[in-house]
N, CA, C and O atoms as a DFTB+ gen file, in Angstrom:
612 C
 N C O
     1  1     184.901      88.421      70.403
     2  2     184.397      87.656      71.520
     3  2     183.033      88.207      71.907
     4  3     183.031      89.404      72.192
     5  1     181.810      87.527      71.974
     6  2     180.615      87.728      72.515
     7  2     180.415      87.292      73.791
     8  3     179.998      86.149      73.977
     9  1     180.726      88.270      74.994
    10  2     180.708      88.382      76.124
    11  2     179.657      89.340      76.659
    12  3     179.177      90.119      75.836
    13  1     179.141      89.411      78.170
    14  2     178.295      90.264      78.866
    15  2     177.169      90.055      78.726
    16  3     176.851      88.916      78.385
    17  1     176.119      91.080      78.936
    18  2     174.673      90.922      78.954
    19  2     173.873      91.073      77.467
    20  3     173.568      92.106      76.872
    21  1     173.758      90.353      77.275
    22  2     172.555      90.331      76.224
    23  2     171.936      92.210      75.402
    24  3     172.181      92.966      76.343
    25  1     171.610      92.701      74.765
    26  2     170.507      93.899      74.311
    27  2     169.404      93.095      73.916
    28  3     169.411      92.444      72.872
    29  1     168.376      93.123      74.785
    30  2     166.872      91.911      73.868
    31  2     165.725      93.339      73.487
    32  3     164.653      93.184      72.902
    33  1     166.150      94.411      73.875
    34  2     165.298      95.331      73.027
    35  2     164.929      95.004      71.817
    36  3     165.625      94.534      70.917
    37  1     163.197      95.409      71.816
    38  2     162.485      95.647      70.430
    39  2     163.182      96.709      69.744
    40  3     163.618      97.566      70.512
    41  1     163.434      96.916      68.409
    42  2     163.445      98.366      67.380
    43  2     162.139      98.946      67.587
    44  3     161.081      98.354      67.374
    45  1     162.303     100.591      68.176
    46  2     161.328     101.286      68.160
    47  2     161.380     102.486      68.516
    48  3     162.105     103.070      67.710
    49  1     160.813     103.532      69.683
    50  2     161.322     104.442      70.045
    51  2     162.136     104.583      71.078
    52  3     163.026     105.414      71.257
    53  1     161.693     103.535      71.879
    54  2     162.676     103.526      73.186
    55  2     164.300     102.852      72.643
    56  3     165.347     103.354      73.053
    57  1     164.287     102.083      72.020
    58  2     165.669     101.841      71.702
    59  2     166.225     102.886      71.038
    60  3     167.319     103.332      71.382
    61  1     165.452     103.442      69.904
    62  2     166.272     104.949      69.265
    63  2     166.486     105.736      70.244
    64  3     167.528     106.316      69.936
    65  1     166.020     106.247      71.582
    66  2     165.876     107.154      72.434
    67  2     167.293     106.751      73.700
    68  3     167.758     107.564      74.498
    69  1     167.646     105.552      73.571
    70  2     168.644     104.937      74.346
    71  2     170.074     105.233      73.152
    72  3     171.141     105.796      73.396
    73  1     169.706     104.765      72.152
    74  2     171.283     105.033      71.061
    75  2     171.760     106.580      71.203
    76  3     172.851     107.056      71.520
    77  1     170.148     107.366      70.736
    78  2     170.401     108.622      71.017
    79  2     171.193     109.279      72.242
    80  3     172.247     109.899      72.098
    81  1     170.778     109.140      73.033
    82  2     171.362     109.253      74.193
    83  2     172.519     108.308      74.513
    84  3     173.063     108.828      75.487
    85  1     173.069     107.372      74.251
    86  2     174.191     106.488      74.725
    87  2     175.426     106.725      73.616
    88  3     176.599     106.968      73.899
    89  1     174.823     106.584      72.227
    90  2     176.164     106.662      71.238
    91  2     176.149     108.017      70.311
    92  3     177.143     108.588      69.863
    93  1     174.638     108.426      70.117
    94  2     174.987     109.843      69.338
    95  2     175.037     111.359      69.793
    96  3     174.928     112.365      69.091
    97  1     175.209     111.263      70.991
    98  2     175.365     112.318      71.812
    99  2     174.049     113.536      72.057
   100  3     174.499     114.681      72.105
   101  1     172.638     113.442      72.202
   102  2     171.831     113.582      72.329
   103  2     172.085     113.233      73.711
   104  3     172.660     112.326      74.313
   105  1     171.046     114.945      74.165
   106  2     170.851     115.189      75.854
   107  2     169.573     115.683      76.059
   108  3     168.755     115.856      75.155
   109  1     169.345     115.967      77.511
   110  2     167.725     116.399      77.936
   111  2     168.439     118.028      77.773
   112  3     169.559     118.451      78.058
   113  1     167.219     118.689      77.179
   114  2     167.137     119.828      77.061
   115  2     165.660     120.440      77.754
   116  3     164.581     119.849      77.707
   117  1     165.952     121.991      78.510
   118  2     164.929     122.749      78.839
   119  2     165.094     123.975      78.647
   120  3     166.217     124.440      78.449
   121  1     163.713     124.903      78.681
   122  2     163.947     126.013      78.735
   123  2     164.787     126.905      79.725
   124  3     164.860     126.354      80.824
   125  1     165.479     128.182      79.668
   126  2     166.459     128.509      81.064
   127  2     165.119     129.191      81.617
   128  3     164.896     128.951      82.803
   129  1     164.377     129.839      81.086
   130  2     163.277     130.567      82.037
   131  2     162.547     129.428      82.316
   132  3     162.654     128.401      81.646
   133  1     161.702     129.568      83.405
   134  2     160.538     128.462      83.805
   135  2     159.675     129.086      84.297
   136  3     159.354     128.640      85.399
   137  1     158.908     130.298      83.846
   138  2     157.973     130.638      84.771
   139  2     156.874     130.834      84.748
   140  3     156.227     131.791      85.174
   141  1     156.229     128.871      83.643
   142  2     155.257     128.607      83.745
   143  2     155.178     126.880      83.800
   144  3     156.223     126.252      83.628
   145  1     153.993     126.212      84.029
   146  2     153.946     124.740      84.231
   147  2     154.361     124.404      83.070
   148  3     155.104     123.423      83.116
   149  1     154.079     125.068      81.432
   150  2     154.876     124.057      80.324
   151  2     155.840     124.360      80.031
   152  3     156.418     123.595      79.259
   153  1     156.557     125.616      80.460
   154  2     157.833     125.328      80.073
   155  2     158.755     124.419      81.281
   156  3     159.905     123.991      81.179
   157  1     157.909     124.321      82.295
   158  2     158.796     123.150      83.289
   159  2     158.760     121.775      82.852
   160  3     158.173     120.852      83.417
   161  1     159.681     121.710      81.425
   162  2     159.125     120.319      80.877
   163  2     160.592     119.735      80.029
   164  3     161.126     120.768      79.624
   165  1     161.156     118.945      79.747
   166  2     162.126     118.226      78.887
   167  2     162.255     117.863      77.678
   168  3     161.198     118.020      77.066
   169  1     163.097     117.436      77.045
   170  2     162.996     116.721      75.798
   171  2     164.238     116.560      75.018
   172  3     165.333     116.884      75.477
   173  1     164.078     116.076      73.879
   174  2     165.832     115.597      73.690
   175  2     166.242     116.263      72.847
   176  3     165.264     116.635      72.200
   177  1     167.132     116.662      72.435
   178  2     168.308     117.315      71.691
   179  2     169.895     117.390      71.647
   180  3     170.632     116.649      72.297
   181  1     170.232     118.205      70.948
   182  2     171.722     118.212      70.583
   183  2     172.218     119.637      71.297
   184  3     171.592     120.625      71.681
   185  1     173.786     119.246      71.296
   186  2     174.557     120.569      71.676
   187  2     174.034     121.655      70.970
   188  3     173.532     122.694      71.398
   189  1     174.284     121.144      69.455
   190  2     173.585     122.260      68.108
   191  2     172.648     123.111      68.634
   192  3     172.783     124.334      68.645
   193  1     171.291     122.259      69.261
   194  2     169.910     122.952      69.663
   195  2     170.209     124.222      70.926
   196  3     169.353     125.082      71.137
   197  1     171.256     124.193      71.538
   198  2     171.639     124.760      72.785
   199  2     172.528     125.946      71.427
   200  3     172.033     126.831      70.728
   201  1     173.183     125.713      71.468
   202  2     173.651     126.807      70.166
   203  2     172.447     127.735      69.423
   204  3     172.323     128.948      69.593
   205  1     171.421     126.734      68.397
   206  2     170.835     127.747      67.803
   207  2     169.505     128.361      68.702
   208  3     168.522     128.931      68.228
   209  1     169.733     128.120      69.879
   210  2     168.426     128.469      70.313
   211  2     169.082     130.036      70.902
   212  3     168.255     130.947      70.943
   213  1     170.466     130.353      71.333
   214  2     170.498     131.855      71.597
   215  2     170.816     131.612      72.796
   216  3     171.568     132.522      73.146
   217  1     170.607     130.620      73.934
   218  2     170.942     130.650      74.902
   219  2     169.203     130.174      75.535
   220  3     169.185     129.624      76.636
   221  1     168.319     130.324      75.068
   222  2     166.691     130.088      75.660
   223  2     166.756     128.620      76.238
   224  3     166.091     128.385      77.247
   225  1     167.395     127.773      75.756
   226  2     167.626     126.085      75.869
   227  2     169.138     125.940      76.441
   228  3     170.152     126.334      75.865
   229  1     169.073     125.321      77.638
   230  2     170.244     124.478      77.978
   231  2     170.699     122.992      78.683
   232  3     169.740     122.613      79.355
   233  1     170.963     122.764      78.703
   234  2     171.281     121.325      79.275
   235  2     170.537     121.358      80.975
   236  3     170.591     122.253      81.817
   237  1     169.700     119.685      81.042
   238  2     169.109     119.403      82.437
   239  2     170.138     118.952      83.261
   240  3     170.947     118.111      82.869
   241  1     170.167     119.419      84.310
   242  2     171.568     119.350      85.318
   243  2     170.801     117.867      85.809
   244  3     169.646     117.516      85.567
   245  1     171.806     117.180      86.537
   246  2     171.131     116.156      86.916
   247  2     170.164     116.377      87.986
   248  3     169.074     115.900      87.669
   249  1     170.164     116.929      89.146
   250  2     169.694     117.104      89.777
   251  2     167.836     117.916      89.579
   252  3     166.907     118.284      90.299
   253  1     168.142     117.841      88.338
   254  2     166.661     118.917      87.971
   255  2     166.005     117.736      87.005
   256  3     165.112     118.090      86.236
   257  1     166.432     116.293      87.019
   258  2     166.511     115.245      85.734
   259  2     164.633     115.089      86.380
   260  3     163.534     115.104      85.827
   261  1     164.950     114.997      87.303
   262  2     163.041     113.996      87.793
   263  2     161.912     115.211      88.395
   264  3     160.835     114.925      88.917
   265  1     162.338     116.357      88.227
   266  2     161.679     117.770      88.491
   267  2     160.874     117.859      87.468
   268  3     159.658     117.994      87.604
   269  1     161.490     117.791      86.299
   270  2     160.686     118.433      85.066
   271  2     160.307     116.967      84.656
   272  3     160.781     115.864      84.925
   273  1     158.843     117.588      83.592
   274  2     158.276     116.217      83.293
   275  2     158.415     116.289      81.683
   276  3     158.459     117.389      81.132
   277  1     158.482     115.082      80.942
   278  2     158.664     115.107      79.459
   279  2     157.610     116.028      78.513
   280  3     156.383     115.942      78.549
   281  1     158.193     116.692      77.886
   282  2     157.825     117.328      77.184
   283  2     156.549     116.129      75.891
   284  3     156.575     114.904      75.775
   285  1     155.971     116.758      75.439
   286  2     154.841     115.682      74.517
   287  2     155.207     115.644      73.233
   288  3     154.926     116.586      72.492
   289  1     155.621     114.977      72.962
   290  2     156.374     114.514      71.705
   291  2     158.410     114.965      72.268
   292  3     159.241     115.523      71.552
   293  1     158.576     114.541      73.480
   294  2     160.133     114.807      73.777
   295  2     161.067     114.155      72.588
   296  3     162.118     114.714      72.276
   297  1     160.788     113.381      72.173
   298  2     161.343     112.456      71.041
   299  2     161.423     112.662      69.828
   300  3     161.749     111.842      68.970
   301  1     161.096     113.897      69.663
   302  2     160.662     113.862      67.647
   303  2     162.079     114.751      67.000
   304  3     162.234     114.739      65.779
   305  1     162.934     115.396      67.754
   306  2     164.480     115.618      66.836
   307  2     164.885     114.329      66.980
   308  3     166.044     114.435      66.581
   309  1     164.687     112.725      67.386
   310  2     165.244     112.186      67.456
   311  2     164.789     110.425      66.080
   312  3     163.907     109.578      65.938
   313  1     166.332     110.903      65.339
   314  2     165.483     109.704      64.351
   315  2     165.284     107.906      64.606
   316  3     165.264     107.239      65.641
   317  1     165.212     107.695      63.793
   318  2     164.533     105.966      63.784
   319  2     165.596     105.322      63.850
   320  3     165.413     104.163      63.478
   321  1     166.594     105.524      64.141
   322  2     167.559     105.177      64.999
   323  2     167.874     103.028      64.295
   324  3     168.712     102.539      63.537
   325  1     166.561     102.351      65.175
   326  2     166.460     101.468      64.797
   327  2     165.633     100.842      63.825
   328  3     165.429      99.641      64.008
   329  1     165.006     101.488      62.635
   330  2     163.835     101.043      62.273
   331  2     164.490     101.612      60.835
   332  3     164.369     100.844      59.882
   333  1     165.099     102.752      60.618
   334  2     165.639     103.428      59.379
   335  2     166.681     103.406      58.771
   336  3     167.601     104.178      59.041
   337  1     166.740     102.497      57.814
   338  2     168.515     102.626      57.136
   339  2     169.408     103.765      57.113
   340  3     170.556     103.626      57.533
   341  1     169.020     104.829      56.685
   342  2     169.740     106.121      56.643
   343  2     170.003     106.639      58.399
   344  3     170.829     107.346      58.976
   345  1     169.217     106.117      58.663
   346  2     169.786     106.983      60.247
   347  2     170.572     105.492      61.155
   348  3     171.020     105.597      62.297
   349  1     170.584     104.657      60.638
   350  2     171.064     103.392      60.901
   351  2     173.178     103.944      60.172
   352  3     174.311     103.965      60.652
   353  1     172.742     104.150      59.301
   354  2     173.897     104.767      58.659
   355  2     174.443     105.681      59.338
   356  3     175.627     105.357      59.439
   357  1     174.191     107.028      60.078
   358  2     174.730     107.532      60.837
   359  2     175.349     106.943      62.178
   360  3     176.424     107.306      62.655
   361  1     174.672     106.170      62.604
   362  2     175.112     105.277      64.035
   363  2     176.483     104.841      63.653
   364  3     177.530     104.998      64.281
   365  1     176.235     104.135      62.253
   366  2     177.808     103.459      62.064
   367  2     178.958     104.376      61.561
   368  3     180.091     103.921      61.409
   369  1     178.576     105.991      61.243
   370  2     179.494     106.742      60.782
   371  2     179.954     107.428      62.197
   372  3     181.057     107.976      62.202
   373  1     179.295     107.431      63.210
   374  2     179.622     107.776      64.413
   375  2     180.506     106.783      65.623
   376  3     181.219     107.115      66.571
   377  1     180.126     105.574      65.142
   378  2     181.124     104.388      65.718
   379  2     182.815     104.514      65.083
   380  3     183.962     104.580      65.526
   381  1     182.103     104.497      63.780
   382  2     183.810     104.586      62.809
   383  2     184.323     105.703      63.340
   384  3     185.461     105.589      63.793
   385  1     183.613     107.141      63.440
   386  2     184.605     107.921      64.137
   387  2     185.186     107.657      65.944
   388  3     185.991     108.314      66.604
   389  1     184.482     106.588      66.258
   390  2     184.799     106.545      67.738
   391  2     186.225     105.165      67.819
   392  3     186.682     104.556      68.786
   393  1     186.577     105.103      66.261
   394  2     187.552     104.017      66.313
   395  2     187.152     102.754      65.984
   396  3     188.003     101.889      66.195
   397  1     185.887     102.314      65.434
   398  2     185.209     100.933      65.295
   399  2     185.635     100.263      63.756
   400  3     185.371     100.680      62.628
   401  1     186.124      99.493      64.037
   402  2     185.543      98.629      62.455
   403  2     184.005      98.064      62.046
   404  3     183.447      97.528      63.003
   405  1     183.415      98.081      61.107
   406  2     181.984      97.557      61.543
   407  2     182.129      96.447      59.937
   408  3     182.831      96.600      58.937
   409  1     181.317      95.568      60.235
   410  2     181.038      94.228      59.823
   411  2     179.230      93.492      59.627
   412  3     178.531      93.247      60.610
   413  1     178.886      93.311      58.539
   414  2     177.567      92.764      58.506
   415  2     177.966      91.730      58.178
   416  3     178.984      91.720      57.486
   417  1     177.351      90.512      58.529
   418  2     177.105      88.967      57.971
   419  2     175.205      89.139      57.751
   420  3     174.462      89.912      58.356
   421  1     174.955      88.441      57.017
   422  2     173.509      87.778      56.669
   423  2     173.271      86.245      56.793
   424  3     173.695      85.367      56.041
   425  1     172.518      86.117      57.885
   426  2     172.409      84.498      57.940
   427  2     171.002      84.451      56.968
   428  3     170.013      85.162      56.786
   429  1     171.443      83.410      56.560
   430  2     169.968      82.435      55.775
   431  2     168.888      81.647      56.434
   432  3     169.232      80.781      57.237
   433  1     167.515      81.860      56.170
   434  2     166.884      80.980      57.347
   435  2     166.947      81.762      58.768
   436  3     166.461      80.957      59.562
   437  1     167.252      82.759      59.372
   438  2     167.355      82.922      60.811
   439  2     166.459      84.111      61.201
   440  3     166.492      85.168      60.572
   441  1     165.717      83.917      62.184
   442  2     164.595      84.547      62.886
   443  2     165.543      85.979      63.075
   444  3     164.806      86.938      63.307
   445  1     166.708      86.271      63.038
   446  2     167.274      87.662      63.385
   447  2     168.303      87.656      62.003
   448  3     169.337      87.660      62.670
   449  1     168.612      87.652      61.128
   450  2     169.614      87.072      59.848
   451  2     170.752      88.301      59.880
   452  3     171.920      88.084      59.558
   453  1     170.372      89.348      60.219
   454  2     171.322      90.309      59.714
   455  2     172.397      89.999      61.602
   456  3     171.948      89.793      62.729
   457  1     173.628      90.098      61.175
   458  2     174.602      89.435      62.736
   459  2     175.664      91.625      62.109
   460  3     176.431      91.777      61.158
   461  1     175.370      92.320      62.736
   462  2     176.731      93.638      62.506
   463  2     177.283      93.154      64.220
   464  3     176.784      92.684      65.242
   465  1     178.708      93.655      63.686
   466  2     179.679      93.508      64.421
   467  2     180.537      95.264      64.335
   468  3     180.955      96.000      63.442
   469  1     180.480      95.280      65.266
   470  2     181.940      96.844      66.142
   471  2     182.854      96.126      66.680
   472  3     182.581      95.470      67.685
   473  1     184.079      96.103      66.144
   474  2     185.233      96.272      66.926
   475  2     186.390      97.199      66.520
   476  3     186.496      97.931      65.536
   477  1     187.294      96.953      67.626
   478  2     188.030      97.580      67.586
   479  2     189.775      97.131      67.912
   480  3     189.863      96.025      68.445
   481  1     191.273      97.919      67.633
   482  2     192.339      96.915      67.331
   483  2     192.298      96.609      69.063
   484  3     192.573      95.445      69.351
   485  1     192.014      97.442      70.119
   486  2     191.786      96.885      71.444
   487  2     191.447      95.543      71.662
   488  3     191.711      95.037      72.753
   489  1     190.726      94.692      70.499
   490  2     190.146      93.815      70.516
   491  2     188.668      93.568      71.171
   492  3     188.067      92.499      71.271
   493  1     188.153      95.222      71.697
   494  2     186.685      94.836      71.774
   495  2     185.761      94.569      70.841
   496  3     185.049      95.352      70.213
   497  1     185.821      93.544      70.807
   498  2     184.195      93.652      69.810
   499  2     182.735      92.708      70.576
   500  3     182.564      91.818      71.410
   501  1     182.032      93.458      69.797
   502  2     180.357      93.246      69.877
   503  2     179.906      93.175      68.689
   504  3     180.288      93.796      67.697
   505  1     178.710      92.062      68.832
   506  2     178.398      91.244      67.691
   507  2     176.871      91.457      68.467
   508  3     176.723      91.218      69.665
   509  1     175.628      92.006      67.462
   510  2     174.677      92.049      67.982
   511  2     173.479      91.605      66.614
   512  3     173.687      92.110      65.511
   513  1     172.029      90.469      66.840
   514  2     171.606      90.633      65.575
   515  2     170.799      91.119      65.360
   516  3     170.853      92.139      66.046
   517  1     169.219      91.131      64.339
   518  2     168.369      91.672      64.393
   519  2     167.495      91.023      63.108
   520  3     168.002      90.038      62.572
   521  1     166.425      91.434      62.668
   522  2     165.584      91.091      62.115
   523  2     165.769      91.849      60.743
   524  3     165.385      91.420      59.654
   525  1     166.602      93.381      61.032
   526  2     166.682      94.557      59.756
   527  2     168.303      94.685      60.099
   528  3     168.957      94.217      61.031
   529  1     168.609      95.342      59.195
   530  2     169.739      96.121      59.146
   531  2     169.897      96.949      60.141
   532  3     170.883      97.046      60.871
   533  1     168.995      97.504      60.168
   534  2     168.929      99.445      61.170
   535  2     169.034      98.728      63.197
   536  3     169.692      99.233      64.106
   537  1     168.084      97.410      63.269
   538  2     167.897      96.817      64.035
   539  2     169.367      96.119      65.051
   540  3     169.484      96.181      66.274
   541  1     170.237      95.552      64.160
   542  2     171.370      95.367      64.628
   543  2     172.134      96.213      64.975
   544  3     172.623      96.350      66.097
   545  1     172.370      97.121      63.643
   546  2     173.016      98.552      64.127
   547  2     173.003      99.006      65.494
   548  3     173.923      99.015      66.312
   549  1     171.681      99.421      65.618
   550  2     171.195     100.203      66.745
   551  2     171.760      99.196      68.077
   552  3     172.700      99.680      68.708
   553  1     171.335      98.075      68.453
   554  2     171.669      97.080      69.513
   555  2     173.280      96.750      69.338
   556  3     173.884      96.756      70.410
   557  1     173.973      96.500      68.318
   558  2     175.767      96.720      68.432
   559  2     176.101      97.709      69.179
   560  3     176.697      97.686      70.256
   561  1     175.477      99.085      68.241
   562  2     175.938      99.957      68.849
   563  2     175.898     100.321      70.296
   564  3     176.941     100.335      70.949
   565  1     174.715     100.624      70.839
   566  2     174.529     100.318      72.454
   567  2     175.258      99.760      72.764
   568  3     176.308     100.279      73.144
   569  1     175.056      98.272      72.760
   570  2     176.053      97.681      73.212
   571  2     177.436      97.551      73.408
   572  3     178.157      97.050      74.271
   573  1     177.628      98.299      72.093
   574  2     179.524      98.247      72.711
   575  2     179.853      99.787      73.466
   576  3     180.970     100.044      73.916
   577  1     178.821     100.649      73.519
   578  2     179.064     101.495      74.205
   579  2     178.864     101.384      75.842
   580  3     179.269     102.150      76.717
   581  1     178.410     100.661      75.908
   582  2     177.545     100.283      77.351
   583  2     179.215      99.015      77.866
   584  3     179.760      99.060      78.969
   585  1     179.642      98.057      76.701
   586  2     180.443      97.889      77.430
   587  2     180.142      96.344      77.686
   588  3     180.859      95.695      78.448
   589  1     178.892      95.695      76.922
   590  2     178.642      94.253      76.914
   591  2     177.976      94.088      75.398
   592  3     177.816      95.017      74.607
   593  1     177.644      92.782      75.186
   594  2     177.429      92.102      74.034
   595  2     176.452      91.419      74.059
   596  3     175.999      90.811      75.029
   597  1     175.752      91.499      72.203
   598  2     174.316      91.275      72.173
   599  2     174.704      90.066      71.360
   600  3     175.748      89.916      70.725
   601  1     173.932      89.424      71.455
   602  2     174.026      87.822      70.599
   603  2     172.886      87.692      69.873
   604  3     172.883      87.205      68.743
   605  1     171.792      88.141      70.505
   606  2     170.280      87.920      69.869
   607  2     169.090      88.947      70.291
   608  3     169.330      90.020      70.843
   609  1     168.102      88.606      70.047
   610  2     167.122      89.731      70.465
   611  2     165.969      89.118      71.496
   612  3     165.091      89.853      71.948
């Protein structure tokens, strides 16, 4: 069933930066010392990064979320999410572990052709399309994590 709000996001960084953060478990990370203006700064990462850093990096409490300002290039552990087959591939190996069935159709002729589908035996599913492969991926995925359904872009 294709129900809820729409995903009309472009593929780019801000949509990789939303999957990241919504379905592959990517968080704001900072330094624990701060006792200069650049290390009072953010950026994205994994639990992993909080691990291999020794303890120097830990998770932004919420309350410290609009204190610190983005780090310059905050985005670059984070891949192409929507733009890259192989990291398009991880999204869907991370759905399947969250319980998903996943599904591509290819329409012929259609301004978005590739239609992937997540569901699940709950009977949620989301059906989202795109222009690429990596493109749908990325907008399914959101989307069924968020909890509504993409139809188009």
């Amino acid at each position: 069933m294709e129900q809820g709000r729409p995903v009309v996001q472009r593929p780019g960084r801000d949509l990789d930066i939303q999957v990241a953060l919504q379905v592959m478990g990517y968080i704001w990370l900072k330094h624990l010392l701060q006792f200069s203006a650049e290390l009072a700064v953010k950026w994205l990462g994994t639990a992993g990064d909080i691990e291999a850093s020794g303890g120097v990096y830990v998770a932004v409490k919420p309350d410290q979320f609009w204190a610190l300002k983005e780090r310059e290039n905050h985005a670059e552990a984070v891949p192409c999410f929507s733009t890259d087959q192989a990291a398009a591939e991880q999204v869907i190996a991370e759905m399947k572990k969250r319980g998903c069935r996943y599904d591509v159709v290819t329409m012929d002729d259609a301004a978005a052709p590739y239609r992937v589908t997540f569901s699940r035996n709950d009977g949620e599913t989301v059906t989202a399309a795109g222009a690429a492969m990596p493109e749908a991926v990325a907008k399914a995925a959101l989307a069924f994590v968020d909890g509504a359904a993409a139809v188009d872009r």
